[in-house]
C-alpha positions as CSV (number, residue, x, y, z in Angstrom):
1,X,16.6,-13.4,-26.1
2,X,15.4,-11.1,-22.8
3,X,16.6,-7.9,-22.6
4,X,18.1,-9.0,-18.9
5,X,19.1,-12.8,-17.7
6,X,19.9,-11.8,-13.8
7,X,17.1,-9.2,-12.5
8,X,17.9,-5.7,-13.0
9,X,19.0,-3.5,-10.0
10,X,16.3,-0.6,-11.1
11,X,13.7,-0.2,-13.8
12,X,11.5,3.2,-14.3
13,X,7.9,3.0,-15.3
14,X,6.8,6.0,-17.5
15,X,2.9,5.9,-17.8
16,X,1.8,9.2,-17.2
17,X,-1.8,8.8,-17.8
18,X,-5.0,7.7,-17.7
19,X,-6.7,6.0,-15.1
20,X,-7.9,2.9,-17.5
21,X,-4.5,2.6,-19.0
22,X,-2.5,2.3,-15.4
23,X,-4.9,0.0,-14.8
24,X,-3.5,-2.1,-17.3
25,X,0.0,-1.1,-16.8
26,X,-0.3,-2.3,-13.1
27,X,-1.1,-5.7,-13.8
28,X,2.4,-5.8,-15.8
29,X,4.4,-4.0,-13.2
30,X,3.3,-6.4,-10.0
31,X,4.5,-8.9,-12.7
32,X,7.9,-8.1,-12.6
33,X,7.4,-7.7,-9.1
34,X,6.8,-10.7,-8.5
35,X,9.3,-12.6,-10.4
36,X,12.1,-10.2,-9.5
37,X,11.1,-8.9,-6.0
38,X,14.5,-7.3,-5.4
39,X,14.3,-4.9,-8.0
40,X,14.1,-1.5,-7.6
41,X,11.0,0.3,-9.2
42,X,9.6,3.7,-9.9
43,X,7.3,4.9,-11.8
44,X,6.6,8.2,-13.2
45,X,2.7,9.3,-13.4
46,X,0.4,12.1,-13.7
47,X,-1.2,13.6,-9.7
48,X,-4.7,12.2,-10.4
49,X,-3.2,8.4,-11.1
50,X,-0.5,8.7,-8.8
51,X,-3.1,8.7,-5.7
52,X,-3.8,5.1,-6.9
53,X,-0.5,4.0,-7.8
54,X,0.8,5.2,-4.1
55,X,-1.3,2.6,-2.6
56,X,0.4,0.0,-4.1
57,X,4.0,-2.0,-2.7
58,X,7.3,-1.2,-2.9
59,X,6.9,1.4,-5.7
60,X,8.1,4.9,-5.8
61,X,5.9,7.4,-7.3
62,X,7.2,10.6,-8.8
63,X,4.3,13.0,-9.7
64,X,4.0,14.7,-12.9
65,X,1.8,17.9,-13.4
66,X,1.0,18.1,-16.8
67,X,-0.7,21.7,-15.7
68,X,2.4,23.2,-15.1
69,X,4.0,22.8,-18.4
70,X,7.1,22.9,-19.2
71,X,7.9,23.4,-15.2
72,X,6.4,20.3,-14.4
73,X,8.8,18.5,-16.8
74,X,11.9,20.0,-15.1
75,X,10.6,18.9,-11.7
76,X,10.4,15.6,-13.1
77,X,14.1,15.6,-14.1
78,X,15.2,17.1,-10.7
79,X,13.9,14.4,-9.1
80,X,15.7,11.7,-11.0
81,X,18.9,13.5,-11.9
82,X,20.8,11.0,-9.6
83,X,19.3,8.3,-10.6
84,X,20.4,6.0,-13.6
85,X,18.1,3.0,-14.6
86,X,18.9,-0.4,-15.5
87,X,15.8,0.3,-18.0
88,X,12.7,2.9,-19.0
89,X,9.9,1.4,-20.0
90,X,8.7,3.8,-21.5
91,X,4.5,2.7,-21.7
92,X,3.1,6.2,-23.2
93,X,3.4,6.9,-27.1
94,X,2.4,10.9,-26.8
95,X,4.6,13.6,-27.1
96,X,4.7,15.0,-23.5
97,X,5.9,11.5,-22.5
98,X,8.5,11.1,-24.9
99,X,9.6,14.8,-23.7
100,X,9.5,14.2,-20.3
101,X,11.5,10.8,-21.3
102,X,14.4,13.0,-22.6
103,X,15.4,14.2,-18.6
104,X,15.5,9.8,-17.5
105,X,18.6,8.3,-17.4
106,X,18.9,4.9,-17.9
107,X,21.3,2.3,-19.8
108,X,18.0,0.8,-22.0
109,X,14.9,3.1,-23.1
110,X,12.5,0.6,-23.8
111,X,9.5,1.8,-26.4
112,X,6.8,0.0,-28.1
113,X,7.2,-2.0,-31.4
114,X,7.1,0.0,-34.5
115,X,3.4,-0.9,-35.4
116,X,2.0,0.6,-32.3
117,X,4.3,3.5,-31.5
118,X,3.6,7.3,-32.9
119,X,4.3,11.0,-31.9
120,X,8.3,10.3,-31.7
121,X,8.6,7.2,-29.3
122,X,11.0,5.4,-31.6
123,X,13.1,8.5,-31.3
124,X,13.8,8.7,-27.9
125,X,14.0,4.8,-26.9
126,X,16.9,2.5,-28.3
127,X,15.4,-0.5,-27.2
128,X,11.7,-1.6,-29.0
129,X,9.2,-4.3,-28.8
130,X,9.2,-6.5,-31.5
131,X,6.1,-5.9,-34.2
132,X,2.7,-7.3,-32.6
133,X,-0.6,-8.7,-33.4
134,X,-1.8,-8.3,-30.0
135,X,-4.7,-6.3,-30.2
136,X,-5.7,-4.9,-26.6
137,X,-4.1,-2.4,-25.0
138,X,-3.4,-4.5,-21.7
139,X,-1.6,-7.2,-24.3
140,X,0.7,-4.8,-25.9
141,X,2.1,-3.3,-22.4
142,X,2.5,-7.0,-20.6
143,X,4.8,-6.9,-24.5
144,X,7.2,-5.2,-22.2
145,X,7.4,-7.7,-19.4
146,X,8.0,-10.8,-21.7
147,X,10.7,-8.4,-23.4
148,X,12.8,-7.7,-20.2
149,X,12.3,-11.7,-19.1
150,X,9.4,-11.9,-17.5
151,X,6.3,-14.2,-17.7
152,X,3.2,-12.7,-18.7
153,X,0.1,-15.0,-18.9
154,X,-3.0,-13.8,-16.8
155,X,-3.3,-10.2,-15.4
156,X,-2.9,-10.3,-11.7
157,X,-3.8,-7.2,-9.6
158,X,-3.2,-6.2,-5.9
159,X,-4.1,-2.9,-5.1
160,X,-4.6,-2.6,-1.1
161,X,-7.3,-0.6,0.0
162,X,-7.3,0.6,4.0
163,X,-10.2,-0.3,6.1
164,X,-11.3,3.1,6.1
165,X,-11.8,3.2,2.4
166,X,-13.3,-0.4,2.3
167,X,-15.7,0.9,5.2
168,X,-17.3,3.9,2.5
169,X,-18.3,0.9,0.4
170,X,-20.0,-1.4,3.1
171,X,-21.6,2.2,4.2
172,X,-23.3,2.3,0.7
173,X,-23.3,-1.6,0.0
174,X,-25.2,-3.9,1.5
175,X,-26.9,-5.7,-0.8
176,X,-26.6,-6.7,-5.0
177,X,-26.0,-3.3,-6.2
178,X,-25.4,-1.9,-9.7
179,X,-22.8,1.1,-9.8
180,X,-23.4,3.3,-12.9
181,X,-20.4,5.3,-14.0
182,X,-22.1,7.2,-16.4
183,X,-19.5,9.5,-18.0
184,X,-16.1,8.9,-20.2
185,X,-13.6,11.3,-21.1
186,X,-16.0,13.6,-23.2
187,X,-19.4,14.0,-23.7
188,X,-20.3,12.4,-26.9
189,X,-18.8,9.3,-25.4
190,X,-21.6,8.7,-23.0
191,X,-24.9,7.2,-23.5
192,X,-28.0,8.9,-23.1
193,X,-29.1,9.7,-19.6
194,X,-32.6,9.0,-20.2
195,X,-31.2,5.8,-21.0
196,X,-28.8,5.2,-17.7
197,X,-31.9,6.0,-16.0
198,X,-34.0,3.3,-17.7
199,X,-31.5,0.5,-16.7
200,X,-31.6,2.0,-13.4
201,X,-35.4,1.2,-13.3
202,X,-35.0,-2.2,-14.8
203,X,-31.8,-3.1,-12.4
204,X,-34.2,-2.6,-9.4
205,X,-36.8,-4.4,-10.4
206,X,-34.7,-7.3,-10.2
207,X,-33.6,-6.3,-6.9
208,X,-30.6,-4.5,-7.4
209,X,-29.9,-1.0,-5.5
210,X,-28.4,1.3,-7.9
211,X,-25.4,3.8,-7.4
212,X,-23.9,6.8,-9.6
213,X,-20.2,7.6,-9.4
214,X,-17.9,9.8,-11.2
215,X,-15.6,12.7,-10.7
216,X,-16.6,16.1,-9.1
217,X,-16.6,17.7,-12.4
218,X,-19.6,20.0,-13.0
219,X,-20.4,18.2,-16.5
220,X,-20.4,14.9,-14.6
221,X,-22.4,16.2,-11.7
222,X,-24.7,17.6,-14.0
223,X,-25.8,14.1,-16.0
224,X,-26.1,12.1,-12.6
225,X,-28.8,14.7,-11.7
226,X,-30.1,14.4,-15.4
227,X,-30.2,10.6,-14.9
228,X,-32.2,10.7,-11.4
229,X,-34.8,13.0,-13.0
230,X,-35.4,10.3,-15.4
231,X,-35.6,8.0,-13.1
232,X,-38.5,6.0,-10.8
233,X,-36.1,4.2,-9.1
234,X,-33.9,5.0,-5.5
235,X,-30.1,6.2,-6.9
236,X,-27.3,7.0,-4.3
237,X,-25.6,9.9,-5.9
238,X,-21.9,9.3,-4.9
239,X,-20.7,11.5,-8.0
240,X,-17.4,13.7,-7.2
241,X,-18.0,12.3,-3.7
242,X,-15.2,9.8,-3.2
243,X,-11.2,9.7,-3.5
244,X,-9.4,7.4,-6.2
245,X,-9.2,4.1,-3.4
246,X,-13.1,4.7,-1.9
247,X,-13.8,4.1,-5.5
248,X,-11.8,1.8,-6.1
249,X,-13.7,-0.6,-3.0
250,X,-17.1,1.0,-4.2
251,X,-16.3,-0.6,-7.1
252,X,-15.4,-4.0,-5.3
253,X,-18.2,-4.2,-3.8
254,X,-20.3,-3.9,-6.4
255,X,-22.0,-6.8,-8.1
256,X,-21.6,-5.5,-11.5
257,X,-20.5,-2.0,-12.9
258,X,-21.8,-0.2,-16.2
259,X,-19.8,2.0,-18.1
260,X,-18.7,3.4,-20.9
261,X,-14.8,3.6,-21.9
262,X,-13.5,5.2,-18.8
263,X,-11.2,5.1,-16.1
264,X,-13.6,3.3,-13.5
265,X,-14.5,0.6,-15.8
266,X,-10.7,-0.8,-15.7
267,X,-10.6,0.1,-12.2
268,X,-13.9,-2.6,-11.3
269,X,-11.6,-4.9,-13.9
270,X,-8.6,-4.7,-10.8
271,X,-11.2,-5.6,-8.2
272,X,-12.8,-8.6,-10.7
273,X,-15.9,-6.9,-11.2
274,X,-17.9,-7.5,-14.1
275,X,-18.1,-4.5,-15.8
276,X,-20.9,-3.7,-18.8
277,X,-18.7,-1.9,-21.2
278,X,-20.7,0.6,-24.0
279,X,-18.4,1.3,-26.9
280,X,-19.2,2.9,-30.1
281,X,-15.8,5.1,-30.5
282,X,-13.7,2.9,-30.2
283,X,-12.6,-0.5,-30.6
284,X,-13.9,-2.9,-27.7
285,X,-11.4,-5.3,-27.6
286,X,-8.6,-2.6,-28.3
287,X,-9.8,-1.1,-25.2
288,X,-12.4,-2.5,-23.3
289,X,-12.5,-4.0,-19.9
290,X,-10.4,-6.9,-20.2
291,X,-12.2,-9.6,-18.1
292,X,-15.4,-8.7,-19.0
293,X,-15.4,-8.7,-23.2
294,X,-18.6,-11.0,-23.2
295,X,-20.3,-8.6,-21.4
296,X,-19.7,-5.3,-23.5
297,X,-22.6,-3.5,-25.5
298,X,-20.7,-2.3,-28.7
299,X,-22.1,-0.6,-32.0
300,X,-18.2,0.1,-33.0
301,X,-18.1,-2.2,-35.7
302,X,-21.1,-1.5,-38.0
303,X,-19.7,2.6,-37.1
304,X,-16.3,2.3,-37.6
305,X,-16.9,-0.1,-41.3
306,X,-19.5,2.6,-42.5
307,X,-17.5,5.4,-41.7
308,X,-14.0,4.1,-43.0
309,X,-15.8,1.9,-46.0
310,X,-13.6,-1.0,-44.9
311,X,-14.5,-4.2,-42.6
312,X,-12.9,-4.2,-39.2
313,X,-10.3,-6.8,-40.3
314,X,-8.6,-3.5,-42.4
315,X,-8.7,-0.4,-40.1
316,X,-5.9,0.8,-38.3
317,X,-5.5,-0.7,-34.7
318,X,-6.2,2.5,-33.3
319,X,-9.2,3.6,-35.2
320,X,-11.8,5.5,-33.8
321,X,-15.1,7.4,-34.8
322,X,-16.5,10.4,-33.7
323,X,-19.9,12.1,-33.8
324,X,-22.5,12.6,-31.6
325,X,-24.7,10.4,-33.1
326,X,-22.9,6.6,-32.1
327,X,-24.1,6.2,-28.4
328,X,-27.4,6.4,-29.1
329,X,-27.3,3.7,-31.4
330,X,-26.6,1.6,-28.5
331,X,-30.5,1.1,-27.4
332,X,-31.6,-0.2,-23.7
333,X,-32.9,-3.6,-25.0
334,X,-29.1,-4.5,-25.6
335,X,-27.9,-3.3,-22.3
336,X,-30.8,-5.1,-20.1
337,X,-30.0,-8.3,-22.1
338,X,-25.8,-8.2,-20.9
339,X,-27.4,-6.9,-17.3
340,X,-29.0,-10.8,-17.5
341,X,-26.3,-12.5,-18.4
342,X,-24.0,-11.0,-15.7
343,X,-26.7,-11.8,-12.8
344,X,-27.1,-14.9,-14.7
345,X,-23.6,-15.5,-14.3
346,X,-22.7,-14.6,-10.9
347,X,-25.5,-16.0,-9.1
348,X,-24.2,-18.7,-10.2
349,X,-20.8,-17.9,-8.8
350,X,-21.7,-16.9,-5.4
351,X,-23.5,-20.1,-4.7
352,X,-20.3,-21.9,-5.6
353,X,-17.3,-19.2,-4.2
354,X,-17.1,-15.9,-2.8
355,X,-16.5,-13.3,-5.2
């Protein structure tokens, strides 16, 4: 039976963090928006992902900063302390989250079921998913919508971009164009830049323009410049030079996007981009772009059953590898062949619909 039979007056979101995983949790939050439209919803995030959840409607944001410690947690609970919630859905297993959690009030603390919760969820929620088989990460949040009574088929996103953020992307698109977002979360996640840059060649020689984006970070600034040195081909550099939204339409406009696991990859998933995942760490359809599985470039697999000397089928759902030695394994033959079947497959589209 659903947690609620009548909508809820108020429900809190907690999903602090990160950019590809409130990507996912948006899709399940404009759910319940749409079949309960009268209730009541905030949501509790970190600054960076906060700029993109402000855009959306009818949600109010309440900005955690997870650089001010222990301070930032009590400015959390200041915030709510008048507030009691019909429910938490509480979407984040780590320990800061289930901290922060501690300070919400509300009558039901929903958590994940016990095969995917860790780091003291179940201890701080009374309410919990049932046990899953769902393997992406996207499936196992839109859990919590079918929990509380909502329908939960296909992912549905609505972020609304202002015409001054949708004019930086008709400023810098104007024709098929492959955005490159060349860098995940650390280093030994991302491909080779000699590599980027060889896709980079190959995407204009079948008349794509080709753009870099990324954060302002210096290591990310630093492997765009790597990857135009590498390269024959014209690159717009856009790295650390656009906000959370401008990237967001870059991204829309774009006729297809490669990346490894990262925040912008889910982001061109919002705007139905088709996105060229490159996985090696991590499981692909644990956590890759959700529309665009066909299209991912993964060595995870073969890495993951030689490192754990078990097939897939076995290993944890969460599994991952590490080393610095799994990207590279993912060569440029296999990423030009997924660049051909996405051309392949939208020129095909845009003669029948607009994207």
């Amino acid at each position: 039976m659903a947690l609620f039979s009548t909508p809820p007056r108020s429900i809190c979101i907690l999903r602090l963090s990160a950019i590809g995983d409130v990507c996912h949790a948006i899709a399940v939050v404009q759910a319940i928006q749409r079949q309960w439209p009268t209730t009541e919803i905030t949501w509790v995030a970190g600054k960076v992902e906060a700029q993109l959840i402000n855009a959306l409607p009818n949600i109010k944001v309440i900005s955690f900063d997870k650089k001010a410690g222990w301070n930032g947690i009590k400015q959390v609970w200041q915030q709510l302390k008048s507030h009691r919630f019909d429910a938490l859905l509480d979407m984040q297993v780590a320990l800061r989250a289930s901290v922060l959690s501690l300070g919400i009030k509300a009558k039901y603390r929903v958590g994940f079921s016990k095969n995917r919760t860790k780091e003291g969820q179940w201890l701080v929620t009374n309410k919990h998913l049932p046990n899953t088989d769902s393997i992406h990460v996207l499936d196992n949040m839109a859990d919590f919508a079918r929990f509380i009574g909502v329908p939960f088929t296909t992912p549905e996103w609505n972020i609304p971009l202002t015409a001054a953020d949708n004019s930086i992307a008709a400023q810098y698109i104007n024709q098929s164009t492959l955005v490159i977002s060349p860098a995940a979360s650390k280093d030994e996640r991302n491909w080779l830049p000699e590599r980027y840059a060889a896709i980079a060649d190959y995407a204009a020689t079948k008349g794509l323009a080709v753009i870099l984006c990324g954060s302002p970070s210096e290591r990310e600034q630093q492997l765009g410049q790597q990857i135009i040195s590498h390269s024959q081909a014209p690159i717009t550099n856009l790295i650390g030079k656009t906000t959370l939204l401008q990237l967001t339409a870059l991204l829309r406009a774009a006729t297809v996007v490669l990346a490894p696991d990262s925040g912008p990859a889910h982001l061109a998933t919002t705007q139905n981009t088709p996105v060229i995942g490159l996985y090696g760490h991590s499981n692909p359809a644990r956590t890759g772009p959700y529309l665009s599985q066909p299209y991912t470039v993964s060595v995870y697999q073969q890495v993951a059953e030689q490192h754990y000397g078990k097939p897939l089928s076995e290993l944890p759902w969460g599994a991952r590898v590490k080393g610095s030695d799994i990207m590279p394994q993912i060569s440029v033959a296999m990423v030009k062949e997924k660049l051909d079947s996405v051309l392949l497959s939208t020129s095909v589209i845009s003669t029948s619909q607009p994207k």
